[in-house]
Each structure stands twice: as C-alpha cells, then as structure tokens.
C-alpha positions in Angstrom: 32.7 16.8 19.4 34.4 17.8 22.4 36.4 21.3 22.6 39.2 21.7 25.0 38.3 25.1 26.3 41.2 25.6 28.6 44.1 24.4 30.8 45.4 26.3 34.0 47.8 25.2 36.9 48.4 26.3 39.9 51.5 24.9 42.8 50.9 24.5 46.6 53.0 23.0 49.3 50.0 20.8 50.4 51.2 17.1 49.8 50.0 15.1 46.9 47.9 12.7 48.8 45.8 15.6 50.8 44.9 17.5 47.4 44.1 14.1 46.1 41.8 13.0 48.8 40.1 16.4 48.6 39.4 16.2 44.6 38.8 12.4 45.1 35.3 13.4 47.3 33.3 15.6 45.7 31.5 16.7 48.7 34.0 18.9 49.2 33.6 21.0 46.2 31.2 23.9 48.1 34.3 24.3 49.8 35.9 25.9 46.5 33.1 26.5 44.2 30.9 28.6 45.9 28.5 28.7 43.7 27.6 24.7 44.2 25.2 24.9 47.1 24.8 21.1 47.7 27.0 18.0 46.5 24.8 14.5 47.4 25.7 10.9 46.8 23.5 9.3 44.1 23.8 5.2 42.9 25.4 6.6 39.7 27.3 9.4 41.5 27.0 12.6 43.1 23.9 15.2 42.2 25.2 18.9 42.5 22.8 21.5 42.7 23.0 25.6 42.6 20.4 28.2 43.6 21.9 30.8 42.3 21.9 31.7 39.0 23.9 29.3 36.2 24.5 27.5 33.2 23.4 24.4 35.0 21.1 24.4 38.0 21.7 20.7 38.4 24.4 18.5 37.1 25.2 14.6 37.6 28.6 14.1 38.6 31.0 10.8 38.0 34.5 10.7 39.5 37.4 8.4 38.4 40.5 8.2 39.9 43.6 6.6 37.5 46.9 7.1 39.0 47.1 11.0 39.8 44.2 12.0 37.9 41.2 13.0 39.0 38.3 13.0 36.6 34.9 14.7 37.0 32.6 14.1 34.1 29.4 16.0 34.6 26.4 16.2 32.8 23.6 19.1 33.4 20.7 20.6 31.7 22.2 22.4 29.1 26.0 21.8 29.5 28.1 18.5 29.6 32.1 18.8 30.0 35.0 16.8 31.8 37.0 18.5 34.4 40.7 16.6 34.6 42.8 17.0 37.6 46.2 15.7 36.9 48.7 15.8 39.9 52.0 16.0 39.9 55.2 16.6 42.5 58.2 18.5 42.2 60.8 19.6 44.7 58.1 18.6 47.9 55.5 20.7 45.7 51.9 19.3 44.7 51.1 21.1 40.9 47.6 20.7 39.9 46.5 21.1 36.0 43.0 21.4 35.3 41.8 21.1 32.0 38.2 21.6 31.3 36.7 20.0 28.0 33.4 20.8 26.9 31.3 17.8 25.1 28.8 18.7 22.6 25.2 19.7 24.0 22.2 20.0 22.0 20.8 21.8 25.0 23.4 24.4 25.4 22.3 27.2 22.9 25.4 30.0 24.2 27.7 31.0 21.8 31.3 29.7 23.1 32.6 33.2 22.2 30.6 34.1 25.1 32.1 31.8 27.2 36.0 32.2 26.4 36.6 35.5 28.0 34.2 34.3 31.3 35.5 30.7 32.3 39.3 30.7 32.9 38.9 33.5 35.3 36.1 31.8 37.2 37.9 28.6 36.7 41.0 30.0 38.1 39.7 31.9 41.0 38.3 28.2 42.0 41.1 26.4 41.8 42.7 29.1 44.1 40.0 28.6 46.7 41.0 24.6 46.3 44.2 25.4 47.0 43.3 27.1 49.8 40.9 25.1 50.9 43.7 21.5 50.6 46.3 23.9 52.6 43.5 24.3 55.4 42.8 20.4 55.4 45.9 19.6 56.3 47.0 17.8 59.5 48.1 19.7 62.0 52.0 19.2 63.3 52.7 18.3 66.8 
C-alpha cells in the first residue's frame, strides 16, 4: 500500500536543464536538505546518511530519470517512500512538483497523523532551499 502524502510546487527562473542536472545527482542534496550530512555513490545507488536526529539515519537511494521526471526511491530503517520531481516550463519559467509517496513499512511504527501536520512544511522549506540552491548553480553571463 502506498499513500500519497502530499504534492507541493514551487516556480523559478532557473532553466529546465540546470534544475534537472541538479535533481539528476544526488550529491547535491546536502545542498537543500540540511539535514543529510553525506550523499555517497554505492553499486546500487547512493547511501545517505544523517547525524542528527530522524526518521531514518540511513537510507538507500535509486534515481531514475524518464523525460522530465526525476525519481528518488529510498528505502531506510524504518521508512520507505518515492520522491517525484516532475518538471515542467512555462513562459521561460522552470515549475517543479514534488510529490512524496509513502510505501508501506513494517518498520515504521509512527502514526501518519503525526506526520501530516510535520512534512509539507519541512518538505516545502527544502524545496525552497533547491530552488535556491539551482538559481546559485547557474552559469554565470558574460
């Protein structure tokens, strides 16, 4: 069973292809989700780890690309969900959507009314530092 626990979007002038490249490598997510401390390439993907305090200490990570949607499925200790990225432009505008599904756990004993009121502001105040952090990546004009 899988529960889609929410879906937020946010609009930057960064172009498509830079927000892409920076979802598309998932070493860059310390840079907008400070509370991943280390992203490192594995054979079956990427091993995140956090020292501070969390739901999941340590998560695998697998990233597909299909058009202009970025997948991360991740599997931790207690939690398992899918993060979707889909990308879109409109009027030289890149508009991101991220949905975040949650995948049944045996291991994950909290209540998801626990959860609602915590993880769309969390998941919104990162997606605001990876805007920020794409607007920052881009090339400079000469």
């Amino acid at each position: 069973m899988s529960i889609n626990l929410l879906t937020i979007t946010e609009t930057t002038a960064t172009s498509l292809s830079i927000v892409k490249n920076v979802l598309t490598d998932p070493r860059n997510l310390s840079h907008w989700v400070p509370a991943i401390d280390t992203v490192t390439p594995t054979a079956n993907g990427f091993q995140i780890e956090r020292h501070a305090p969390a739901i999941n200490q340590q998560e695998q990570l697998q990233v597909t690309v299909a058009a202009n949607r970025i997948t991360y499925a991740s599997h931790g200790e207690h939690l398992t969900y899918v993060l979707n990225f889909l990308l879109t432009t409109i009027n030289n505008r890149t508009i991101i959507e991220e949905q975040l599904i949650l995948q049944e756990s045996p291991n994950f004993q909290l209540p998801l009314v626990l959860l609602k009121p915590i993880v769309p502001h969390e998941c919104h105040a990162n997606l605001l530092r990876l805007v920020n952090f794409c607007h920052n990546s881009r090339p400079s004009v000469k």
